[in-house]
N, CA, C and O atoms as a MOPAC input file, in Angstrom:
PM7 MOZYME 1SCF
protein

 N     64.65700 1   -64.56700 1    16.51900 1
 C     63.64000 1   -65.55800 1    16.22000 1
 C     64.23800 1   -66.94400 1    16.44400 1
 O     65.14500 1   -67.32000 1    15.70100 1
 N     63.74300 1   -67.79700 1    17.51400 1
 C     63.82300 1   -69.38700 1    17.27200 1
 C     63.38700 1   -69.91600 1    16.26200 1
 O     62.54800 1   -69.36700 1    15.54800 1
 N     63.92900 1   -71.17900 1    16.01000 1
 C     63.71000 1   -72.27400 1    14.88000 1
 C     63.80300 1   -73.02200 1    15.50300 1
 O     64.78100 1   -73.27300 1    16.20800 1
 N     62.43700 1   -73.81400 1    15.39700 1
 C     62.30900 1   -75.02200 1    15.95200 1
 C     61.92000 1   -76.31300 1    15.32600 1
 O     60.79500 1   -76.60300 1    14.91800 1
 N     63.27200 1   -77.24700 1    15.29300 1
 C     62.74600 1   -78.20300 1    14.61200 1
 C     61.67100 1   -78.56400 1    14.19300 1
 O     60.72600 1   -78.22300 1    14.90400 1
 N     61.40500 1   -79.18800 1    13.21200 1
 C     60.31800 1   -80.65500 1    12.47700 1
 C     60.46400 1   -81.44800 1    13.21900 1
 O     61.55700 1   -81.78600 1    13.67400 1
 N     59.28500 1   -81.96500 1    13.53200 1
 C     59.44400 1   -83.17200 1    14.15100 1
 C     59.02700 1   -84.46400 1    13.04700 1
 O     58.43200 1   -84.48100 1    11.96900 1
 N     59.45000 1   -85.16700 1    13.62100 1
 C     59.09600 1   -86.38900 1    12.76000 1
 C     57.37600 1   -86.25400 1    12.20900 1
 O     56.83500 1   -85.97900 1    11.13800 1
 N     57.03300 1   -86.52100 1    13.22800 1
 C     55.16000 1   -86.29100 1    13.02000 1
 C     54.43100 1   -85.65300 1    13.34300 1
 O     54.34600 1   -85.25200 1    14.50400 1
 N     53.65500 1   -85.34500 1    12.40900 1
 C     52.62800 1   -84.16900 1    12.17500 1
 C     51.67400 1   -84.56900 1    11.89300 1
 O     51.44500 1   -85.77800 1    11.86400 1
 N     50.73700 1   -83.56600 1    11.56800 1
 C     49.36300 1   -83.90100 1    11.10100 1
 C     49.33300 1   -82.33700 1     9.73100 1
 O     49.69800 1   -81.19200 1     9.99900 1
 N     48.83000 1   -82.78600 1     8.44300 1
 C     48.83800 1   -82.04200 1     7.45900 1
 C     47.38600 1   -82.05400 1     7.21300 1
 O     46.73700 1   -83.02200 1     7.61200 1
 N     46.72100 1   -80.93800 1     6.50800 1
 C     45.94600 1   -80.88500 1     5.67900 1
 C     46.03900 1   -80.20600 1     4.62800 1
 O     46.73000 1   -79.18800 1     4.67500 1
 N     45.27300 1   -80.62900 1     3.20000 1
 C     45.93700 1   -80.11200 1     2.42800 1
 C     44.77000 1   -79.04700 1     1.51500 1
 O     43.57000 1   -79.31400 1     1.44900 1
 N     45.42900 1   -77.77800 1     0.83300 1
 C     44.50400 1   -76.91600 1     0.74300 1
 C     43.86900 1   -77.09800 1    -0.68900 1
 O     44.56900 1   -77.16900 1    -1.69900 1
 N     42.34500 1   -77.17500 1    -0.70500 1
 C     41.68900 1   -77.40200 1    -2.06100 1
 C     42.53100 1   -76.68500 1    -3.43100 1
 O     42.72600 1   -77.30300 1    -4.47800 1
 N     42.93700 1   -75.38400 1    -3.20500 1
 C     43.48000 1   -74.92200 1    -4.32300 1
 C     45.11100 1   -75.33900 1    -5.20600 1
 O     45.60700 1   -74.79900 1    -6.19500 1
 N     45.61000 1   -76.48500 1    -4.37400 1
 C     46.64400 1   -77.17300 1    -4.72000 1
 C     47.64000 1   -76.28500 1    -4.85600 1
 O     47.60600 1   -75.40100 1    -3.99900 1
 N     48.82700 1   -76.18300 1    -5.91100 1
 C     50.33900 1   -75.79400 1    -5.52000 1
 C     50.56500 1   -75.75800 1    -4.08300 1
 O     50.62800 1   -74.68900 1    -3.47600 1
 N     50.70500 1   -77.03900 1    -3.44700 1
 C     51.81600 1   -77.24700 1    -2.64700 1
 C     51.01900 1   -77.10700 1    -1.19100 1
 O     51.31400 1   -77.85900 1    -0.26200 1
 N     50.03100 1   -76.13100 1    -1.06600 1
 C     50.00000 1   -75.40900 1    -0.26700 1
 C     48.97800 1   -76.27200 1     1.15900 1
 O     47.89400 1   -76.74900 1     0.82300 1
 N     49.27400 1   -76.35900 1     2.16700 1
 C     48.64800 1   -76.99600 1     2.96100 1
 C     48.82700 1   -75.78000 1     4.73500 1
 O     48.95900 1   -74.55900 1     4.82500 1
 N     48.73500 1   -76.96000 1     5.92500 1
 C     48.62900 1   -76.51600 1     6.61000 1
 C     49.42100 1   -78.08800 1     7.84200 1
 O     49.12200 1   -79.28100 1     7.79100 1
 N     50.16200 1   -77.57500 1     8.53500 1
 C     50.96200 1   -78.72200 1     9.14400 1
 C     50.33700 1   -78.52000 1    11.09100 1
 O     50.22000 1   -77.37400 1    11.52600 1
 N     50.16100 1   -79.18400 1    11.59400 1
 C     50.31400 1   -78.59600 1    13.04200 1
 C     50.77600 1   -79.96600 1    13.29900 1
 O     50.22200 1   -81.00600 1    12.94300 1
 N     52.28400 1   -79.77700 1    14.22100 1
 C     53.00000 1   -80.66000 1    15.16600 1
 C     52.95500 1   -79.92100 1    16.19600 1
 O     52.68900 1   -78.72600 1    16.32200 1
 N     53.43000 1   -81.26200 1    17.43700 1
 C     53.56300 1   -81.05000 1    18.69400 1
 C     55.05300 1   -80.89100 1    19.27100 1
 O     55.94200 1   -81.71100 1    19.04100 1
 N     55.22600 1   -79.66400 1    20.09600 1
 C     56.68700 1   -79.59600 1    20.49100 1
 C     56.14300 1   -80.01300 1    22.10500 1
 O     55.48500 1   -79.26500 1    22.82900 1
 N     56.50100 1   -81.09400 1    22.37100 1
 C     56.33300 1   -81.51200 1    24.28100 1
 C     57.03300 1   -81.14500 1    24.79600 1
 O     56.74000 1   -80.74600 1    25.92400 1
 N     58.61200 1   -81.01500 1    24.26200 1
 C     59.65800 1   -80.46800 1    24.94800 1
 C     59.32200 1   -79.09200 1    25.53200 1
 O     59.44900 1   -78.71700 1    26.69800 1
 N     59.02200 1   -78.65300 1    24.83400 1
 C     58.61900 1   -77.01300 1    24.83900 1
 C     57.40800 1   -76.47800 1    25.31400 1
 O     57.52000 1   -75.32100 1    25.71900 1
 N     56.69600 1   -76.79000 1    25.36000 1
 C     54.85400 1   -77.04700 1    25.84300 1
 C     54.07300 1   -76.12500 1    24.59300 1
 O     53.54200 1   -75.04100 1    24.83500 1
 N     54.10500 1   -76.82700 1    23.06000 1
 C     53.07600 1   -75.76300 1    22.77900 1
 C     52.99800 1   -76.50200 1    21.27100 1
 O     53.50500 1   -77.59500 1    21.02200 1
 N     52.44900 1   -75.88600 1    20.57000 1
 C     51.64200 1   -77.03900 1    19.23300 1
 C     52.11800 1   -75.97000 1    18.08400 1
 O     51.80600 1   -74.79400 1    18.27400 1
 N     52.87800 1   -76.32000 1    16.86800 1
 C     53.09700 1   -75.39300 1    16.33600 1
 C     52.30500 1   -75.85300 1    15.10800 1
 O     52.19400 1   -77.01600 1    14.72100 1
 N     51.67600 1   -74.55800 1    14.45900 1
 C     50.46600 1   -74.28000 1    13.44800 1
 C     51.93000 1   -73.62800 1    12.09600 1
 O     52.76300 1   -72.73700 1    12.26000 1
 N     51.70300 1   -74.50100 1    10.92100 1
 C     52.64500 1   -73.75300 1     9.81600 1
 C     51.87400 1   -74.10100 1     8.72500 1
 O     50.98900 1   -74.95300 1     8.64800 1
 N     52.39500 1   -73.19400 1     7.72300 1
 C     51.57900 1   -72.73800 1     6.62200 1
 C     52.90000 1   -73.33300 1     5.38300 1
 O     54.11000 1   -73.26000 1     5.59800 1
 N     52.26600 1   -73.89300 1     4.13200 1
 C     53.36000 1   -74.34600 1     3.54800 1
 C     52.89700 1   -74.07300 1     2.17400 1
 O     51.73300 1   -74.45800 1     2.06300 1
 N     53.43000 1   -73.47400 1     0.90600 1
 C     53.47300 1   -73.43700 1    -0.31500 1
 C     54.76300 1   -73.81600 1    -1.01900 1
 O     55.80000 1   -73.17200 1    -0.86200 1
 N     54.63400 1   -75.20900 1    -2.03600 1
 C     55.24400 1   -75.83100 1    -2.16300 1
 C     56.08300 1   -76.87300 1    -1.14200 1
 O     55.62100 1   -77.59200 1    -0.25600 1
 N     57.34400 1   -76.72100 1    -1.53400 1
 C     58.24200 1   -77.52400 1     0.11700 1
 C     58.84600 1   -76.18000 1     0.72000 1
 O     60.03900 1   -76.22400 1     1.01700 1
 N     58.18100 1   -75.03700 1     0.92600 1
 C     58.02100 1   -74.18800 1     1.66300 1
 C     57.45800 1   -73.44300 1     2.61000 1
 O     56.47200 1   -72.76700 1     2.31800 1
 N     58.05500 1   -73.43400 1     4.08800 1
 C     57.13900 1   -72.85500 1     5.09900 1
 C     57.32900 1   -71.20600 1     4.75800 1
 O     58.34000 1   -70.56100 1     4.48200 1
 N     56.12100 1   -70.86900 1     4.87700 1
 C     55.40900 1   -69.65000 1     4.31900 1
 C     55.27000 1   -68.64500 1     5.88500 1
 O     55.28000 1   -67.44300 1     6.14700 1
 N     55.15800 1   -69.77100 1     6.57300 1
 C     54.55400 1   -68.74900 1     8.09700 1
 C     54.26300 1   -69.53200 1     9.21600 1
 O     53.82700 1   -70.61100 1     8.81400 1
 N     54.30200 1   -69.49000 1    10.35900 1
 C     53.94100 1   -70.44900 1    11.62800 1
 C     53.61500 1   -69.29800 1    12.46400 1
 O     53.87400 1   -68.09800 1    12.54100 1
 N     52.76100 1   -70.42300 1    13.20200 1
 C     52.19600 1   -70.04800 1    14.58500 1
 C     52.35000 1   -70.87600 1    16.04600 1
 O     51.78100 1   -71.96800 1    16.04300 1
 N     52.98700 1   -70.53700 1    17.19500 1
 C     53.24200 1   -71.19000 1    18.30100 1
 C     52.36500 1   -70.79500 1    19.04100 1
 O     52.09000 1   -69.64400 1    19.38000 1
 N     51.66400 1   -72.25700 1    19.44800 1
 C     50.33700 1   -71.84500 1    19.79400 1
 C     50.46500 1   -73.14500 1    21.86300 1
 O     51.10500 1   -74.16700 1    22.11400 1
 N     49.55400 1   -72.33600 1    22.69100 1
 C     50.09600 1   -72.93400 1    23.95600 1
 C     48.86600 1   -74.14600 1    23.67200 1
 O     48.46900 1   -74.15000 1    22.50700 1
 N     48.22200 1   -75.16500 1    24.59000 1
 C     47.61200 1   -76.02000 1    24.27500 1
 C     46.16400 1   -75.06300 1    24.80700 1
 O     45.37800 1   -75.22000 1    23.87300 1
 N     45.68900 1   -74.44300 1    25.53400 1
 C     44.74400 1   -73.31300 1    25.63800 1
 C     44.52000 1   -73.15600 1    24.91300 1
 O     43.38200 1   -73.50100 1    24.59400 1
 N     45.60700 1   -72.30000 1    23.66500 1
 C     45.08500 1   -71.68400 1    22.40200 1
 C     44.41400 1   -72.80200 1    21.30100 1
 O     43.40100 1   -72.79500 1    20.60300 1
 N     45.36400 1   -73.62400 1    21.49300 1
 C     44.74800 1   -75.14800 1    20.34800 1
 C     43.28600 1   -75.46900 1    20.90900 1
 O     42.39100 1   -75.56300 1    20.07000 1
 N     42.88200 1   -75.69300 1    22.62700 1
 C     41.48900 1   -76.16300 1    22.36100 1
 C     40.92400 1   -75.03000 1    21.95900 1
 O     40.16600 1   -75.34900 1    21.04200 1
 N     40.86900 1   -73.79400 1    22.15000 1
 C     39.72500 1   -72.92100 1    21.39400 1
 C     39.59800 1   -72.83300 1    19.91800 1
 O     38.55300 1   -72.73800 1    19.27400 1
 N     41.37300 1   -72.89800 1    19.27800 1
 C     40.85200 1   -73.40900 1    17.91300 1
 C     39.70300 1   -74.22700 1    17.39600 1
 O     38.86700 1   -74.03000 1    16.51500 1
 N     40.00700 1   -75.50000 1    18.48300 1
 C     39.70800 1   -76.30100 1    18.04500 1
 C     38.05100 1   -77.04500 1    18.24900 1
 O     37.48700 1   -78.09500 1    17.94500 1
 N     37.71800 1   -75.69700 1    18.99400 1
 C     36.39300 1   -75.56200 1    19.10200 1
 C     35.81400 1   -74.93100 1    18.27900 1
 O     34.77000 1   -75.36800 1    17.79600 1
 N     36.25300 1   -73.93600 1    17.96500 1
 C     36.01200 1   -73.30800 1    16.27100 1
 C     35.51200 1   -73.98800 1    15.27300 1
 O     34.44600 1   -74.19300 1    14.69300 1
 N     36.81400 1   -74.32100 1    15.25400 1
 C     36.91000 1   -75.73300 1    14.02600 1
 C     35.45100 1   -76.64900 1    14.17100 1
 O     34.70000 1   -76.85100 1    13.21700 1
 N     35.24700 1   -77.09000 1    15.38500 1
 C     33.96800 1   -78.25700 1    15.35700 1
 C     32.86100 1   -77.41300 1    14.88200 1
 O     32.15300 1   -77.75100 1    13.93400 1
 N     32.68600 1   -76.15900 1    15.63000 1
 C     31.45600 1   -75.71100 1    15.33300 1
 C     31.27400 1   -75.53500 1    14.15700 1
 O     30.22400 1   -75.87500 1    13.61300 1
 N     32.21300 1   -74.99500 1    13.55900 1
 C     32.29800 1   -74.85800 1    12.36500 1
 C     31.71800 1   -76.04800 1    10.89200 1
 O     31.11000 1   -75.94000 1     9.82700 1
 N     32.34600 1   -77.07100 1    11.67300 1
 C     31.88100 1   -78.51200 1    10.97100 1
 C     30.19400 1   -78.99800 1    11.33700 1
 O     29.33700 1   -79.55900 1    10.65300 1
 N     30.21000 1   -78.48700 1    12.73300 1
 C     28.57800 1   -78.62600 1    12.94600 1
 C     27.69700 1   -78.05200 1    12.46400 1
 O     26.63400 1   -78.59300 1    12.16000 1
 N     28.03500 1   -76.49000 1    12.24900 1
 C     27.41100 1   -75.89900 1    11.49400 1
 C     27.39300 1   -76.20000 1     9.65400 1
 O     26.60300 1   -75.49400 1     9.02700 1
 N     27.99700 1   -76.92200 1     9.08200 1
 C     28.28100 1   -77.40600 1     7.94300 1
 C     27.17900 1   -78.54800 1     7.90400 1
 O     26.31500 1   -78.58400 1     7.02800 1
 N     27.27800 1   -79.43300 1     8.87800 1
 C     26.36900 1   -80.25800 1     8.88600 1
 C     24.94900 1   -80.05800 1     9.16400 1
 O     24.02100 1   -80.70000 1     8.67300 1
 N     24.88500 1   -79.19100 1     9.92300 1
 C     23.81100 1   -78.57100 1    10.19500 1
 C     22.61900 1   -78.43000 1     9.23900 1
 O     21.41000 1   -78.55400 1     9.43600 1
 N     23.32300 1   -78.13500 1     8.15500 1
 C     22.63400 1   -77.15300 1     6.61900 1
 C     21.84500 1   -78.26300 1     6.11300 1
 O     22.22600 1   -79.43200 1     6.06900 1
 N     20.75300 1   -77.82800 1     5.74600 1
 C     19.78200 1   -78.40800 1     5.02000 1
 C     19.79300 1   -79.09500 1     4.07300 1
 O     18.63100 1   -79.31600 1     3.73300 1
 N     20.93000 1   -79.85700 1     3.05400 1
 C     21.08600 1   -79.82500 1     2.11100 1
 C     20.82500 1   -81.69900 1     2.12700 1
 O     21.55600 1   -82.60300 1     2.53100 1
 N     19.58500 1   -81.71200 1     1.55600 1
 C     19.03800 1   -83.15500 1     1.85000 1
 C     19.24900 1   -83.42900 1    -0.25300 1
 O     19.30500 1   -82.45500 1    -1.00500 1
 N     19.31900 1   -84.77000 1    -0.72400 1
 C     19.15900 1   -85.15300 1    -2.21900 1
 C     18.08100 1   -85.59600 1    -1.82500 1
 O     17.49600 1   -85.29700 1    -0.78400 1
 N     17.64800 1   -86.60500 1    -2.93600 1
 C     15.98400 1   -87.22600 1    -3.38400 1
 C     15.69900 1   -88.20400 1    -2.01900 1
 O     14.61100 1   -88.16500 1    -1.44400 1
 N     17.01700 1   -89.24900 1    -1.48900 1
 C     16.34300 1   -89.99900 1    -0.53400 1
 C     16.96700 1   -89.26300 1     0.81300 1
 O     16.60300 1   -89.78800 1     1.86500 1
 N     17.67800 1   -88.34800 1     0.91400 1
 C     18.37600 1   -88.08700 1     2.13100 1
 C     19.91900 1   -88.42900 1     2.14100 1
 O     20.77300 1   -87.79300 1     2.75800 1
 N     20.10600 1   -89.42400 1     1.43600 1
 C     21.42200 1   -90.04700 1     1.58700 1
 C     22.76400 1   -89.16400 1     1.36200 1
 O     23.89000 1   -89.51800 1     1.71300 1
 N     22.45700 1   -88.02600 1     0.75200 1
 C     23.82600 1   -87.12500 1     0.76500 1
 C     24.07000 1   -86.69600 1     2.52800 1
 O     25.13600 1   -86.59000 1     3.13300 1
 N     22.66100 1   -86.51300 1     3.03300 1
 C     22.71800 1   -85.75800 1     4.36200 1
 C     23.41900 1   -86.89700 1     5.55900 1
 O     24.30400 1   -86.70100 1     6.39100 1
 N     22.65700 1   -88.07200 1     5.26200 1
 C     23.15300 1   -88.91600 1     6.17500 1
 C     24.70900 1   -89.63400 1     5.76700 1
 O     24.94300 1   -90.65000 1     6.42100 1
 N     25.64600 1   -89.27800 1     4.90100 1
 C     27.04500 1   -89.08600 1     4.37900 1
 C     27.69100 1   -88.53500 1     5.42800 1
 O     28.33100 1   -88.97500 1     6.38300 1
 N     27.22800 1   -86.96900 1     4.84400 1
 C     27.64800 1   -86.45100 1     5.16000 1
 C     27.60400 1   -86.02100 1     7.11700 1
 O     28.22300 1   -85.14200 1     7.71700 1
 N     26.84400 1   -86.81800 1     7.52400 1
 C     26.54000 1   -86.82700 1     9.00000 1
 C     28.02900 1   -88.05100 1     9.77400 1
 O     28.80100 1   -88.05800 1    10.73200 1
 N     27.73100 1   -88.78200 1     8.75500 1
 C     28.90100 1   -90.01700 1     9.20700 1
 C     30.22000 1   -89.54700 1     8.75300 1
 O     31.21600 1   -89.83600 1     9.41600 1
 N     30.30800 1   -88.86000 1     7.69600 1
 C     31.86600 1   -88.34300 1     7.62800 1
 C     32.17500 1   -87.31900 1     8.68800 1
 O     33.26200 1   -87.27400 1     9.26400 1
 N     31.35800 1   -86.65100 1     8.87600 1
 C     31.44500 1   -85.95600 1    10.79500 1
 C     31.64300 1   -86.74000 1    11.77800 1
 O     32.40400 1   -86.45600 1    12.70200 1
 N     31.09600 1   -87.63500 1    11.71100 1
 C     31.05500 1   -88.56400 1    12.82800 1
 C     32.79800 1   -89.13700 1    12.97600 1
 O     33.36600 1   -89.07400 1    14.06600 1
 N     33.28200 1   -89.51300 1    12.11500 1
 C     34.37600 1   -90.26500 1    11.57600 1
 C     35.50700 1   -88.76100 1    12.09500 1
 O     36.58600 1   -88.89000 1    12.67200 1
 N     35.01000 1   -87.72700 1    11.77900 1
 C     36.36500 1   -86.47300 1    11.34400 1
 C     35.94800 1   -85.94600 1    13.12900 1
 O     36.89600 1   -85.49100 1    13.76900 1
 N     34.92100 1   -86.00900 1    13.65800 1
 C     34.42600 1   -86.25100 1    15.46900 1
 C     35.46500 1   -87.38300 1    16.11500 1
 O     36.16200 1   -87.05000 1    17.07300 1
 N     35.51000 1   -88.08100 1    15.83100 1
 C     36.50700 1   -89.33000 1    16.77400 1
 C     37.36100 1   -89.27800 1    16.53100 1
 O     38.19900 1   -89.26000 1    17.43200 1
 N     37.85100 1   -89.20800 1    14.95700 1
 C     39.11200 1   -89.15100 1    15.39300 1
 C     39.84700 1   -87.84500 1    16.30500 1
 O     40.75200 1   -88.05800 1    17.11200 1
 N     39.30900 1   -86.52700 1    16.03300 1
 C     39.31300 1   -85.52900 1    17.27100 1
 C     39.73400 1   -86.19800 1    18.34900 1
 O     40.89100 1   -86.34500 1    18.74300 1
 N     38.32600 1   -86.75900 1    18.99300 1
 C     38.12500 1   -87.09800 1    20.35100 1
 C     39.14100 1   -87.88700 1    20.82800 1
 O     39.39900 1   -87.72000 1    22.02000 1
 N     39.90500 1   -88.84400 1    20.12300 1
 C     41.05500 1   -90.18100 1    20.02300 1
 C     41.83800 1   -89.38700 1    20.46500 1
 O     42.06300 1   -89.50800 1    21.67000 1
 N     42.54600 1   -88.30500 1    19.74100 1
 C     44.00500 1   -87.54600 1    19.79400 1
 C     43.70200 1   -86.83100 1    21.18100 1
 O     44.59500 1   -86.91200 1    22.02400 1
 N     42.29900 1   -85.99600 1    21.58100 1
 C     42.28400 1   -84.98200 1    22.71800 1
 C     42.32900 1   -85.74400 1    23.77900 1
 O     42.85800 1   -85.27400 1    24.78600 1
 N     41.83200 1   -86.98700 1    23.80600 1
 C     41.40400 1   -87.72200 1    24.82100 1
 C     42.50800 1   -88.31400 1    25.66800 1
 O     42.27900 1   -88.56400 1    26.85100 1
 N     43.71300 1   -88.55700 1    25.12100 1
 C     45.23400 1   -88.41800 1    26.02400 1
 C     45.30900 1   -87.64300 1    27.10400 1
 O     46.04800 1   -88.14500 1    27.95000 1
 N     45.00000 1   -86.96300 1    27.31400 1
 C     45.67900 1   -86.03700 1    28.75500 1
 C     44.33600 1   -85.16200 1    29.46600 1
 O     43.64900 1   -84.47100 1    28.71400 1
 N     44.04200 1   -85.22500 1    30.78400 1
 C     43.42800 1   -84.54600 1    31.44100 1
 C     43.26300 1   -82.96300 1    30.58600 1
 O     42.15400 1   -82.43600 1    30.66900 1
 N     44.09900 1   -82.40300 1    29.97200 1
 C     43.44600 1   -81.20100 1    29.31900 1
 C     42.71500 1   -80.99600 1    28.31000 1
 O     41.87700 1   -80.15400 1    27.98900 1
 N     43.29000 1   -82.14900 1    27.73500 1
 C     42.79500 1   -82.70100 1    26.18100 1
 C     41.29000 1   -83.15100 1    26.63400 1
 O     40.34500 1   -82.78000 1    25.93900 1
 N     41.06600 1   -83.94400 1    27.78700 1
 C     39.91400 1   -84.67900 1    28.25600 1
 C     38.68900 1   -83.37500 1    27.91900 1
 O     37.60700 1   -83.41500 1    27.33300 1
 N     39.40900 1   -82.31100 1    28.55900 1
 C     38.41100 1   -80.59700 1    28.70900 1
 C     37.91000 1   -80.83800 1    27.17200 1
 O     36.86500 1   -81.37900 1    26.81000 1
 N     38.35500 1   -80.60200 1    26.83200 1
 C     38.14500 1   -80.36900 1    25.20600 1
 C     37.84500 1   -81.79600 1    24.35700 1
 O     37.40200 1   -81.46000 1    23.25900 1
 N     37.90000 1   -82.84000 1    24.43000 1
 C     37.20100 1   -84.17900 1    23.78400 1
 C     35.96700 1   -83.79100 1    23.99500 1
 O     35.21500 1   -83.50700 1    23.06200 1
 N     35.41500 1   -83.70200 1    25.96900 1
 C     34.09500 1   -83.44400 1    25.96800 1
 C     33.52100 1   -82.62800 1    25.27200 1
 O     32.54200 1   -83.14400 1    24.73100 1
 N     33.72600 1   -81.08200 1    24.89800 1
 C     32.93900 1   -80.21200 1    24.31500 1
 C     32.94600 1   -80.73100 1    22.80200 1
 O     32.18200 1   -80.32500 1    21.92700 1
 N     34.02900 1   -81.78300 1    22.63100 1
 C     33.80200 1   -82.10200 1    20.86200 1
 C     32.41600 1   -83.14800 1    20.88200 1
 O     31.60100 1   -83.27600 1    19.96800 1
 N     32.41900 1   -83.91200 1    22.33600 1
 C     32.16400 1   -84.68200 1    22.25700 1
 C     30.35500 1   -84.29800 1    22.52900 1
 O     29.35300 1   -84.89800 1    22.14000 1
 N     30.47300 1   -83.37600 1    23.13900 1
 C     29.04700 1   -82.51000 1    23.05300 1
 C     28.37600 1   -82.02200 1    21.57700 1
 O     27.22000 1   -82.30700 1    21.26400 1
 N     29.42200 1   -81.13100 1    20.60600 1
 C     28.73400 1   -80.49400 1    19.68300 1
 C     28.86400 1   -81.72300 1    18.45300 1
 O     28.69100 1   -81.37500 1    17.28500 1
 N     29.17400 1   -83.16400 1    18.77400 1
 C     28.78800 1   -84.62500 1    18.16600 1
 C     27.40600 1   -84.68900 1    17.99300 1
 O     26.70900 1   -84.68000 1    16.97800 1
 N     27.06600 1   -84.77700 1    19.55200 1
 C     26.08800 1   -85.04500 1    19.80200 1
 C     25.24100 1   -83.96000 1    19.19400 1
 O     24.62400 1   -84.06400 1    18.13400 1
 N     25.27600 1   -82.98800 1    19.91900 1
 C     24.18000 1   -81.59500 1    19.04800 1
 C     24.33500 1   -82.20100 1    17.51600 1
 O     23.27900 1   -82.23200 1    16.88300 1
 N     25.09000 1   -82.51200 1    17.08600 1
 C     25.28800 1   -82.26600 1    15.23600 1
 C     24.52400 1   -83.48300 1    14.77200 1
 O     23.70700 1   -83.39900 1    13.85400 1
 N     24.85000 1   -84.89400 1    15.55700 1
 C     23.82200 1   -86.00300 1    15.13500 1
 C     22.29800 1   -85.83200 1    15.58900 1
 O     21.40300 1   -86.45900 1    15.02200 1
 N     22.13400 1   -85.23500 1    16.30000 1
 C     20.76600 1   -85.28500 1    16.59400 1
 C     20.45500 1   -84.39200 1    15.94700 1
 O     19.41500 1   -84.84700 1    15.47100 1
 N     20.59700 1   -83.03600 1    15.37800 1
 C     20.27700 1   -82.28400 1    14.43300 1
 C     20.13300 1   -82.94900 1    13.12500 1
 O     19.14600 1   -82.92700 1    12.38800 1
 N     21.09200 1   -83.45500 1    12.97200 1
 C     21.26700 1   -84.41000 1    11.03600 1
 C     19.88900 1   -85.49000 1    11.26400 1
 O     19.04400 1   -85.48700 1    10.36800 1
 N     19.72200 1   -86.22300 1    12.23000 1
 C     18.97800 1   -87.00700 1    12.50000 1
 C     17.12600 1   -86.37300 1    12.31000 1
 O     16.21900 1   -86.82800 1    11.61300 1
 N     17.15000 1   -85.13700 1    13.29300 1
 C     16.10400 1   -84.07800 1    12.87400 1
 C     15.92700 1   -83.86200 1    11.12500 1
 O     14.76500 1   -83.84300 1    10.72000 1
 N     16.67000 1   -83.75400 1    10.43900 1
 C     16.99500 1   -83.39700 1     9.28600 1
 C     16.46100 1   -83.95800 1     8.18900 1
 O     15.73700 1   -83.55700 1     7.27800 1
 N     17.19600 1   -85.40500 1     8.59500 1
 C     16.92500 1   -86.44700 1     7.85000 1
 C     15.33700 1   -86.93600 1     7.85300 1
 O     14.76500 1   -87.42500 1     6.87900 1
 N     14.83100 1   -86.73200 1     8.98000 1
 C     13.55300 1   -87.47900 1     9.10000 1
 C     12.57800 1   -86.15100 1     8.65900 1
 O     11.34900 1   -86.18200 1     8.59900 1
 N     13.22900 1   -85.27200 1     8.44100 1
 C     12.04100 1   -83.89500 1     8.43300 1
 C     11.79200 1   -84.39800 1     6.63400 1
 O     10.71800 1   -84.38400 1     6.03400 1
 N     13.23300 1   -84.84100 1     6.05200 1
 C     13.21300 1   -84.86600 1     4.51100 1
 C     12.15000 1   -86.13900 1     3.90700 1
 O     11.78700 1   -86.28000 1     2.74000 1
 N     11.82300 1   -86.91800 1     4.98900 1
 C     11.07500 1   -88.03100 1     4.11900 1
 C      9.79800 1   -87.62300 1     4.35100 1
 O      8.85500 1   -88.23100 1     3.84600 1

């Protein structure tokens, strides 16, 4: 088994149920591939070396996933939870698009984020106006 350094910078998220536990993905350039690790406490628990192929399909997942979140009906008295929650997509959408948008491969994959944006605001937008 290789061990491959930490790099200085990463990108973390961290998991609702707290102790420690999150989710790290850095970039190895040297190497060509994005490594996915799993952490409880100041402990890596498990990784995944993933090629940049495998990251955009994640990471198409991932959007739909958020589109479909947004998607959901879930309007309050004036709408305003829905249209929140449309702009915190919007916001968690660009910055996506910012990071993919570096490199001709990344470009492949901004667009399709940059597609199911669009599907997701014009849906929330449908949404919103169905609620008043």
């Amino acid at each position: 088994m290789t061990v491959i350094p930490l790099p200085r910078h990463g990108r973390w998220a961290w998991d609702l149920r707290g102790e420690g536990r999150g989710v790290r993905i850095s970039a190895h350039v040297d190497v060509g591939l994005l490594n996915l690790s799993l952490w409880k406490g100041g402990t890596c628990v498990g990784t995944a070396q993933l090629l940049p192929a495998d990251v955009a399909r994640l990471t198409v997942g991932l959007t739909e996933g958020l589109a479909e979140m947004a998607a959901q009906s879930r309007t309050d008295e004036a709408g305003t939870g829905e249209r929140r929650r449309i702009h915190e997509l919007e916001v968690r959408l660009a910055e996506v698009e910012a990071q993919l948008g570096r490199t001709s491969t990344r470009r492949v994959v901004a667009n399709a984020v940059g597609a199911v944006r669009s599907a997701v605001v014009a849906r929330g937008l449908r949404a919103v106006v169905r609620a008043r």
